[in-house]
Every structure is written in C-alpha cells, then in structure tokens.
C-alpha positions in Angstrom: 52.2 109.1 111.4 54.2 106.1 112.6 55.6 107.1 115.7 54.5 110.3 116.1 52.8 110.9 119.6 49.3 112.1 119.2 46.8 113.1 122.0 43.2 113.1 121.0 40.2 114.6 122.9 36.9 113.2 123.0 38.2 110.1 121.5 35.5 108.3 123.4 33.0 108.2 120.3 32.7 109.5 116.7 35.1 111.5 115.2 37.7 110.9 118.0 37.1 107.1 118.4 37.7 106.4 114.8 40.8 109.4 115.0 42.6 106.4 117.3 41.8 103.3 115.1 43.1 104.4 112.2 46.4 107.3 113.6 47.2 103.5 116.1 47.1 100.8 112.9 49.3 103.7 111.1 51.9 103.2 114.2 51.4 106.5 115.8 51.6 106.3 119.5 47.9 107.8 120.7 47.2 109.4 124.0 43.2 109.2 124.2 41.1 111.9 126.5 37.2 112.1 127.6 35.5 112.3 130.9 34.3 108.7 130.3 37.1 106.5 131.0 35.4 103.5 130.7 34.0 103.9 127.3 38.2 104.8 126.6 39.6 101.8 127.8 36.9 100.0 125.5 38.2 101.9 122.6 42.0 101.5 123.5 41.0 97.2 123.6 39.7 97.8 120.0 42.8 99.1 118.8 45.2 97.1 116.6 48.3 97.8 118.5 46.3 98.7 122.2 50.0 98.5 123.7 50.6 101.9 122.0 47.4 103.4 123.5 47.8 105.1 126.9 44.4 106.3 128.6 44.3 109.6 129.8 40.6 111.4 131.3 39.8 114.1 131.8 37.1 117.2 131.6 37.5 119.8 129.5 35.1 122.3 132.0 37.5 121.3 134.8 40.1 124.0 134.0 42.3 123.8 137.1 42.9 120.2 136.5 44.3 120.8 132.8 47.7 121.8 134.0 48.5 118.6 136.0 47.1 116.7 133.0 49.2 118.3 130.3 52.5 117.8 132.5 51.3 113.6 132.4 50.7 113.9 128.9 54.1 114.6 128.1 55.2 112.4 130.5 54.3 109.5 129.1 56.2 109.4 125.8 58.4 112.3 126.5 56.7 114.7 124.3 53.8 115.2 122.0 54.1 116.1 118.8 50.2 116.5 117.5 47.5 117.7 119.8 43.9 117.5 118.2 41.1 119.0 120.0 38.3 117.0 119.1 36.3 117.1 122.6 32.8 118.7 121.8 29.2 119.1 122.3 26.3 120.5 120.3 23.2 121.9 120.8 19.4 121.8 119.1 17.2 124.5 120.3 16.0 127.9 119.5 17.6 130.9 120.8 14.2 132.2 122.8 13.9 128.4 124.6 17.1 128.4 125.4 19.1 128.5 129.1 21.6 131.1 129.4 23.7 128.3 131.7 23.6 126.5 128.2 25.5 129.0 126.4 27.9 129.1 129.4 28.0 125.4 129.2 28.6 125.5 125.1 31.6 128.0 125.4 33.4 126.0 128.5 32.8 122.9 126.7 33.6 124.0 123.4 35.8 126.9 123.6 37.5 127.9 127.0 38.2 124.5 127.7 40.0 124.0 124.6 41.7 127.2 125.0 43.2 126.6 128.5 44.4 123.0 127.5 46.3 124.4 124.3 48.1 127.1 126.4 49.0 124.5 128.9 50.3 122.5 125.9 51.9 125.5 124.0 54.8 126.1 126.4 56.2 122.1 125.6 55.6 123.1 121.6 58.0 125.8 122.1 60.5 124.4 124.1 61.1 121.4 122.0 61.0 123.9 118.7 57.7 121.4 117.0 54.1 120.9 117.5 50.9 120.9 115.7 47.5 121.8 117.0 45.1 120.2 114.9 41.5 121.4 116.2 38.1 120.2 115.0 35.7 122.7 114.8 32.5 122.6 112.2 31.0 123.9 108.8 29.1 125.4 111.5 32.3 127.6 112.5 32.1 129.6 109.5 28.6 130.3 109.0 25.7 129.5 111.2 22.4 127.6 111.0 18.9 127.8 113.6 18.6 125.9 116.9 22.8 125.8 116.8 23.5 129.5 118.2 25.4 128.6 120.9 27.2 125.6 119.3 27.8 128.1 116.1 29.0 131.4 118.6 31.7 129.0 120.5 33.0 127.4 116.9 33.3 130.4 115.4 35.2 132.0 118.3 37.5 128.4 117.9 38.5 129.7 114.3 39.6 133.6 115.4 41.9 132.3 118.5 44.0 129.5 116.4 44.1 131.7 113.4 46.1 134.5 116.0 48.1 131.6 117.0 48.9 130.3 113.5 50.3 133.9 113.2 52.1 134.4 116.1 53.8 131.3 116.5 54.8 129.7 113.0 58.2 131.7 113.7 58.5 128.7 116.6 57.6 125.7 114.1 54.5 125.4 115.5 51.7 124.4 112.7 47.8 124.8 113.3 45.0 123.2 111.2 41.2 123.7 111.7 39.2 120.8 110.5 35.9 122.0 109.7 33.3 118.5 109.4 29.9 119.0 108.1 27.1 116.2 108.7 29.4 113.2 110.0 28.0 110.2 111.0 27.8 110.4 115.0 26.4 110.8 117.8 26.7 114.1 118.0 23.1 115.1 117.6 21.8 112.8 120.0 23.7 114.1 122.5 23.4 118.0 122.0 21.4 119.8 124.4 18.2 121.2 123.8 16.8 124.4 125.5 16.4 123.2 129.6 20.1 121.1 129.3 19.1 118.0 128.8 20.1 115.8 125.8 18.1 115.6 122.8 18.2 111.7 122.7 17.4 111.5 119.1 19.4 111.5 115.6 18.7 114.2 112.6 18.2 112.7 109.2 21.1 115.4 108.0 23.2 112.9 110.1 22.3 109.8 109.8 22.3 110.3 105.6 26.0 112.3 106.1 29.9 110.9 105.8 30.8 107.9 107.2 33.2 108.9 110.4 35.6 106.7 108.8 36.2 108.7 105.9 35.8 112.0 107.8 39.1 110.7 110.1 40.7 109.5 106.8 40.5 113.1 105.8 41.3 114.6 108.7 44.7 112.0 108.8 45.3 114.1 105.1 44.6 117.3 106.1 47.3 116.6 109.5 49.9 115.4 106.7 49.4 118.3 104.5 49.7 120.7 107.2 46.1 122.4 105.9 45.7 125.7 107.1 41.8 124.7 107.1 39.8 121.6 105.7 36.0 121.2 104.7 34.8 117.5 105.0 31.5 116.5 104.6 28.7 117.0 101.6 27.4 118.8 99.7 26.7 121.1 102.7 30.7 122.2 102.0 29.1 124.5 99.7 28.0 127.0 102.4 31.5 127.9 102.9 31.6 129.9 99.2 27.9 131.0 99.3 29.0 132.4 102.6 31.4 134.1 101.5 30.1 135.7 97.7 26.6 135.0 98.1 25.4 135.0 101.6 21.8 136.3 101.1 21.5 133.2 98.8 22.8 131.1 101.9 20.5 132.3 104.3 17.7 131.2 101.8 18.8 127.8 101.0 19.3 127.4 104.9 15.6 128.6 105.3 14.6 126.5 102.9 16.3 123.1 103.8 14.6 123.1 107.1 17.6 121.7 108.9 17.2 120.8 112.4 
C-alpha cells in the first residue's frame, strides 16, 4: 500500500475511520470523505503520518456536486489508484412501519450515490490504464434479514452493478472487489433509521458481541492486496452465504429463529 493513493468514503467512523489508520501507518497516501468534516479532520489528527491525509467532504445524496469533487480528488495527488466506497447507512424497521421517503433515502444513500461517484471516477481509471474499486457492501447484500429491507434491496443492487463492471472493464486493468462485513463493531446500528426517519439511537447485541473494526479493516487491507473478487468478514454469521446458496429454506429458519434485530 505504501504510496498508493486511496480515497475512502465515510471514513468519518467505523469501518472507514479505522480504513485510514491503518492504509496511512502502511504509507498509503489517503484522501478521506463524509458530510461531517469536522469529525474528518479529527480522524486525519489521529493518524500517524496526518501530513499524508488530505480532507475531502462531501454528500453522497448530493449528486450534482460529485463531479466537481472527483476532478479535486485527482487533483490532489495526480491520480487515484484505489477508490473504496465505504459511505453507508442502515436501517431497523419493519417493512409495514416503514416511510417510502426512507427507501428513497436508503437507495441514494447506499446505492445511486455510490453509483454516480464511481462513473465520475471511472473515466480517470481508464485513462491512466489502472484503478481498483473496492466497495463495501454487507452479508446483508447476498441474502436478507427482517427490519433491513431497504438496507438489504440497495446492497444487493450494489453487488449486480460492480459485478457488470468487473466484466466490462478488466480488458481496461481496472479490478473491482466487494467486501461483504457481517456484525462489525460500529456504530452502524445506532445510526440506522427506523420507520418515521429518525435514528435508532441504540446498539444491537449482534453488534456489540461482533468483529472488532480493526480486524474487519485488517481484512479488508487483504482482500484490496489479493485483488478478491468478493470477501466475507465477520462470524459465524459468514455462514449464511453457503446456506443461502444450497440450503436456503434452512436459512430462512435459522434467521427466524435467531431473532436478529
């Protein structure tokens, strides 16, 4: 990773924040994006090397803006050479509580917004002939679980437009990895929306007893160096991926039965 130019987004908190401590002590030169720029600038001062941090907002539901942004990005170092989009936001709520305005807000958060800033970004990973989109998604991306329908409809719909752009562009040397995280240790409960929009304001024991973020961004560092095609990182809840896939009746009961929430 040393020099390598990385942009991050949501590297605010969790999975992003510890993203920059640990791709910044490995010399990689970081680019860090969220709509709180404060809480940014507090995570570039707790960097190791902060001098190879560059702060950069912005809003992933402000689409028009993403243009301007990209051009800066690649301003700043003269290219990029990594892009992970990590910017996020869940959801806790049944599907007959829950706003319709919520499911918009859970697709433009979580999928068009990430959309629009990789094909502002794609055009540079052509032209300079290198580039790797490295995009976090979930367990949750590849089979689903109650009170997450609109969290689990935008990540799956994550997996089916990099997987087309795997395809289509590997003849340009352009890689693309989907990191798929189970129960991480963040805030990312706390701040999923519940059925009106507003923020649940309260952690899940799923979460607080899951990976440390440290080792999740350790994993995801190996799974960037590998080049993985896709990577499952979490518990024992990495399971779900196989019964999915040979035993999904058996899924759907042990989902049932675990009472997750």
């Amino acid at each position: 990773m040393e020099n390598k130019v990385i942009w991050i987004t949501g590297a605010s908190s969790g999975i992003g924040e510890a993203l920059t401590y640990q791709l910044n002590a490995k010399g990689a030169k970081v680019i860090i994006s969220a709509r709180r720029e404060e809480a940014l600038l507090s995570v570039k001062k707790n960097c190791k090397s902060p001098e190879n941090v560059t702060v950069l907002p912005l809003d992933l539901t402000n689409f028009e803006s993403l243009g301007n942004i990209t051009e800066k990005a690649f301003s700043l170092f003269g290219k990029v050479d990594v892009l992970i989009n990590n910017g996020g936001l869940s959801q806790r709520s049944l599907i007959i509580e829950t706003n319709f305005d919520v499911y918009q807000q859970m697709i433009n958060v979580n999928y068009l917004g990430t959309v629009k800033l990789t094909k502002h970004v794609l055009p540079y990973f052509i032209a300079q002939k290198s580039g790797h989109f490295v995009t976090v998604t979930s367990l949750m991306g590849k089979f689903s679980s109650p009170y997450r329908s609109g969290y689990c409809g935008a990540k799956h719909a994550l997996h089916g437009f990099f997987d087309a752009l795997r395809m289509e562009h590997e003849k340009d040397n352009i890689d693309v990895s989907i990191i798929c995280p189970g129960f991480i240790q963040t805030n990312v409960a706390k701040n999923a929306l519940t059925g009106n929009g507003t923020a649940l304001q309260q952690e899940d024991n799923a979460t607080e007893n899951g990976m440390p973020v440290e080792k999740c961004a350790r994993e995801i560092i190996s799974a960037i160096r590998k080049k993985r095609f896709e990577a499952y990182i979490g518990g024992k809840e990495k399971f779900g991926i196989y019964l999915k896939r040979f035993f999904p009746k058996l899924l759907h009961k042990v989902i049932l039965k675990s009472k997750v929430r």
